[in-house]
N, C-alpha and C positions, 0 to 999 in steps of 0.2 A: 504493500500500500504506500509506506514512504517513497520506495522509487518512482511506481508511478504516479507522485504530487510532482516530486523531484523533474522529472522529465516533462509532465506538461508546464513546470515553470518556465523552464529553460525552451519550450517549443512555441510557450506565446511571447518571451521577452523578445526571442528571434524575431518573430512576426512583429511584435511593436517595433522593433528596431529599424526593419526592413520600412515599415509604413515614415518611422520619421528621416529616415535617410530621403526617403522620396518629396517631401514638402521642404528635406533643407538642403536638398541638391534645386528642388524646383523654384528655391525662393533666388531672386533677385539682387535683393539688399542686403547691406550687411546690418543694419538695423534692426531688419525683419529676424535675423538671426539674435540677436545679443538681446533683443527685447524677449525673446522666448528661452533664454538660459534659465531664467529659476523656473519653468515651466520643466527644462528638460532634466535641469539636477533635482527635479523631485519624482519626475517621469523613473530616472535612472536609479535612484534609493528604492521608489513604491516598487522596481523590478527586484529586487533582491529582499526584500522585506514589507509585507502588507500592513498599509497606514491605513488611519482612520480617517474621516473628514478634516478634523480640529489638526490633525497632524500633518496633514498633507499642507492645509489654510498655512500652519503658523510656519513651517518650514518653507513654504515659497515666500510668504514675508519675508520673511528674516535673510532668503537669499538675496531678494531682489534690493532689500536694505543695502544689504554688502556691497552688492554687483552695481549700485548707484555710489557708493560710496569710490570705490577702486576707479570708475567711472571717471569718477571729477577731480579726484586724488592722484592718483595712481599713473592713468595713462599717460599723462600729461609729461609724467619722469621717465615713465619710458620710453616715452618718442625720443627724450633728449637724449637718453641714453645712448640711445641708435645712432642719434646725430651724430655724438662725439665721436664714436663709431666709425661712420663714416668719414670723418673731416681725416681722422687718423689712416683711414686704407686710402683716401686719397693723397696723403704726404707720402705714403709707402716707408721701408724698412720697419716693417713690424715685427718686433722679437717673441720668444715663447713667454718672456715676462709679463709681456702686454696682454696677450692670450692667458696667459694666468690671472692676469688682476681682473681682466672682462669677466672671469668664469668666477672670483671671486664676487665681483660686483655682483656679477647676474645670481648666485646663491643668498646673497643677501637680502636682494631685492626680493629673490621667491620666498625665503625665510618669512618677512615681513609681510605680503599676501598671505599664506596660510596662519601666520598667528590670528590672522584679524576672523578664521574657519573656526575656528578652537571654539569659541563661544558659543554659535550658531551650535558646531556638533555637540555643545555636551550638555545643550539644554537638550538637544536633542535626541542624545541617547540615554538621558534621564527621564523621559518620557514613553520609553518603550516601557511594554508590561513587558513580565517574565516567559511569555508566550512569543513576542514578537523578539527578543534578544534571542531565544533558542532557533529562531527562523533566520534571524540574519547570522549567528555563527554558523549553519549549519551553510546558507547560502556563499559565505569566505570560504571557504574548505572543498564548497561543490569546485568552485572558479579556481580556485587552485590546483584541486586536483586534476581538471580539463590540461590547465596549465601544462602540473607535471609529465600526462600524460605524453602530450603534444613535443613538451624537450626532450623525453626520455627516449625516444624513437629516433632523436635526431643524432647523427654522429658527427665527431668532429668535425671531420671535412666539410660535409653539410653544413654546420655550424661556422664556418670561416668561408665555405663560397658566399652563407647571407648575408654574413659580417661586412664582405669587400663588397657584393652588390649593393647591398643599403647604404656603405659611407662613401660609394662613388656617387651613385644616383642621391644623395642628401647634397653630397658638393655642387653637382651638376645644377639642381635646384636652384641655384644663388648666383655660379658663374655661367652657365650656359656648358656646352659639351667642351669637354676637358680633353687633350691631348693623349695620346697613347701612353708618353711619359709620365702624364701626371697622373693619372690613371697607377700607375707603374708604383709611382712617391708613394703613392694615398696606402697599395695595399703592401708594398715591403715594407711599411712604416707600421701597420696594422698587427703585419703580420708578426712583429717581435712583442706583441700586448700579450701577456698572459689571460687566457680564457679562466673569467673567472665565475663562468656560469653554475659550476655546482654548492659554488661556495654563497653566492646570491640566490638559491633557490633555500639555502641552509639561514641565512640571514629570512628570509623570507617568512618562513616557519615559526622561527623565532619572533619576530613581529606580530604572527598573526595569534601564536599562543597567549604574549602578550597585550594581542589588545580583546582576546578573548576572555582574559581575566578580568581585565577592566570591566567589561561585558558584566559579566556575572556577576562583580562583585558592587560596583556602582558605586563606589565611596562619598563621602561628603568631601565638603569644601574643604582646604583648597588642592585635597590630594586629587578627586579626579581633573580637575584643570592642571595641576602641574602635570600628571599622567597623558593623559591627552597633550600635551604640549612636546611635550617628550618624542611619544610615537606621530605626530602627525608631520609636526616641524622639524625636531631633531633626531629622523628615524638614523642618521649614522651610527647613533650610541649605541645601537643594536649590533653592529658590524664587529663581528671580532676580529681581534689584530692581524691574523693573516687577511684578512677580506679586507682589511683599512688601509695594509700594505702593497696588496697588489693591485686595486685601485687608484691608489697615489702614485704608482708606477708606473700603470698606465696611461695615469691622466699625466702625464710629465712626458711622455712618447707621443701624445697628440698633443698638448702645446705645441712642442717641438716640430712634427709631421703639418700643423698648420700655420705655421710660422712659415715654413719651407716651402711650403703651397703657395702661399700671399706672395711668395718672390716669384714666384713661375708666371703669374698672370699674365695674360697678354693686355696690352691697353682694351681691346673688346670684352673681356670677362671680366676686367675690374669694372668698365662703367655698366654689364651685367649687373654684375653684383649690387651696386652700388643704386641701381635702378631696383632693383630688388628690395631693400633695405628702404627704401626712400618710399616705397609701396607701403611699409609696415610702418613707418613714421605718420602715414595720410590716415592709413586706417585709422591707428591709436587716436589722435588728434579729431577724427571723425565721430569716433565714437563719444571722446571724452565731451563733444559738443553737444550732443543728442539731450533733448530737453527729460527732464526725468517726467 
């Protein structure tokens, strides 16, 4: 009987997904898109855990609060971000240091979006009964182990043809089609990253055990807000020291590989790029206009 709840959840979330992909590939504006966000982040929760009216009402409040807030706040810093961004690939000689401070920059900046989640989520998973917390842990675990399924089948090789298809076709995104050579840069540069897939499936687990306790246990103030703070914003603290180390060793090999990239551009892929980047400046700046 549980399986088959289990399977027809997963056979109508498919079907709503399919129907919403079709109204936000068919929409037009980008408007029409971001003004239906706290419709779709509740659309997306009510798929893995069944809310009630008052829950469903006070959860899209409270996002579309947020989503107004980052709105008018937020986007505004992010365009400039990009700018400075930009002004910097246009002067050229950019080092893996610069690519480190961006990535630092850009982690902070995410940091600071998600704390502002925290609240929203832990009124909100204060408000599940003890029926709908055993619904949504059992719904992490379903998604999970699809997950595990799906990598366990896959073998290394498999695993590093994705690796170089995905970070060629990610570059290409931004500068336009890349040279044989660069092409060449991107995946001998890839190919020295330690694969640190089993060790991120293991980090994973741990997280999810972790915020299963939370789940269960629902503490008062201000342990479940520090707790929630913890796993939502500062999921690294979960990473044990091999997984923190060969992370860092990889992130230190792509600085470097796109450091080295930035010098190969031809004058046509930088002002690509650059046209690229200047696309996600209009947007930001579009949105952050939008009347609430």
């Amino acid at each position: 009987m549980q399986n088959g709840r289990s399977n027809r959840r997963r056979v109508s979330t498919r079907v709503v997904a399919v129907l919403v992909g079709i109204v936000f590939v068919s929409a037009c504006s980008t408007n029409y898109l971001y003004e239906r966000l706290d419709w779709f982040v509740v659309w997306r929760v009510g798929s893995i855990v069944t809310l009630t009216d008052v829950q469903e009402e006070t959860l899209q409040e409270d996002v579309q609060a947020y989503l107004d807030k980052i709105r008018v706040d937020e986007m505004p810093r992010a365009a400039d971000n990009i700018r400075s961004m930009m002004l910097q690939i246009e002067a050229g000689d950019i080092t893996p240091d610069d690519i480190d401070r961006r990535y630092q920059e850009g982690m902070e900046f995410f940091e600071e979006i998600i704390l502002g989640i925290v609240p929203i989520s832990r009124d909100f998973l204060l408000s599940l009964s003890d029926e709908q917390v055993e619904e949504l842990v059992e719904s992490f675990y379903e998604m999970n182990d699809e997950m595990y399924d799906e990598y366990s089948g896959r073998t290394a090789e498999e695993r590093e043809k994705n690796r170089d298809r995905s970070a060629v076709r990610g570059v290409q995104g931004f500068t336009g089609r890349l040279s044989d050579e660069q092409k060449e840069l991107i995946k001998s540069r890839i190919a020295s990253m330690e694969d640190s897939s089993e060790r991120w499936i293991d980090y994973q687990r741990v997280w999810q055990d972790q915020f299963k306790a939370l789940l269960l246990e629902r503490p008062a103030e201000p342990q479940i807000t520090e707790e929630l703070t913890a796993l939502l914003v500062y999921p690294r603290k979960f990473h044990s020291p091999e997984y923190k180390a060969i992370v860092e060793k990889n992130r230190q090999i792509l600085n470097v590989m796109i450091a080295d990239l930035f010098a190969t551009l031809t004058p046509k892929q930088r002002d690509h790029m650059l046209g690229e980047l200047d696309e996600y400046v209009q947007l930001l700046m579009k949105l952050s206009q939008m009347p609430t």
